[in-house]
C-alpha angles and dihedrals in degrees: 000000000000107000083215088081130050119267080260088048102046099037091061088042087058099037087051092054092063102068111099115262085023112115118188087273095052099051094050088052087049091050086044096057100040090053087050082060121101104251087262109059088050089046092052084048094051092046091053097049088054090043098055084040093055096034110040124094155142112295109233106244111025099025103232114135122272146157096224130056096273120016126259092264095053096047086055110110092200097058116106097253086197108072129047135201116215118209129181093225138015089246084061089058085050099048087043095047087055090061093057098204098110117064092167127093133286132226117192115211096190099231141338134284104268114167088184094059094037093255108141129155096278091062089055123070084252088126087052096051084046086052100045088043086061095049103033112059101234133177113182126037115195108198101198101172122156113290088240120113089256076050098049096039089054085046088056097039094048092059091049097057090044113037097073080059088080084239109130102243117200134177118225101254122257098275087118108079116254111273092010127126126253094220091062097048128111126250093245090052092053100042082058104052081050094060097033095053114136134199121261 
């Protein structure tokens, strides 16, 4: 904590900080800007930081965050129940769904396989998708994991777990840049990698 600011001050500062993409500078002129707010409006901003943290978690059967049972998505009877798109993250399902080219279902894996950092398939939800494959009748999977080489090697993986299942697996098409997020990707990117996908 910097001694320049009071134990409340600096605390907030810190705390900021450590939000991803939120240097030290970032994070004064946040708490500056939080302490310049009427009492309410900081108030509205700390009870929806405890309620999303109370109230947010894993829907049930596709594993994107939600505050209901099943997400929104799942619980949408027009969407196409036989064929699912995998993502490494939530933000990928939000970034996918704003491109308005996919109307099947999502599965979130909740990351990527990365020896180096000791991710392997038992820390994703791989076992769930197996399980959901067994009990939901699907014929396409889309794996449309990040085009990054954790990406690439869960994509791999992936179609070699599912392909002796008899389900038509396909890879969005390299529309994405090498090595770039989904999540930060535009809408007409990602309506062509859609269209573009390919069988692996």
């Amino acid at each position: 904590m910097n001694s320049e600011y009071s134990d409340a001050l600096g605390n907030l500062v810190d705390q900021l900080a450590k939000l991803p993409g939120i240097g030290r500078k970032s994070a004064q002129r946040l708490a500056f800007h939080i302490l310049k707010q009427p009492d309410k409006e900081a108030r509205l901003l700390a009870k929806a930081i405890i309620d999303a943290k109370e109230k947010i978690h894993y829907c049930k059967t596709c594993y994107n965050l939600t505050d209901q049972e099943y997400c929104s998505i799942c619980r949408n009877p027009n969407r196409d129940t036989s064929v699912i798109c995998v993502v490494e993250d939530a933000r990928d399902v939000l970034a996918l769904e704003r491109a308005n080219e996919f109307r099947g279902l999502y599965h979130v894996l909740h990351g990527a396989i990365s020896p180096m950092d000791g991710i392997g398939p038992e820390q994703l939800k791989v076992k769930e998708l197996l399980l959901r494959l067994q009990s939901q009748p699907t014929e396409e999977v889309i794996i449309a994991t990040n085009t990054s080489i954790e990406g690439e090697a869960t994509a791999m993986y992936l179609a070699n777990l599912l392909k002796p299942l008899g389900i038509k697996v396909t890879r969005i098409a390299q529309g994405l840049p090498v090595g770039g997020d989904i999540q930060y990707a535009d809408e007409v990117t990602l309506a062509r990698a859609f269209e573009g996908r390919w069988e692996i």
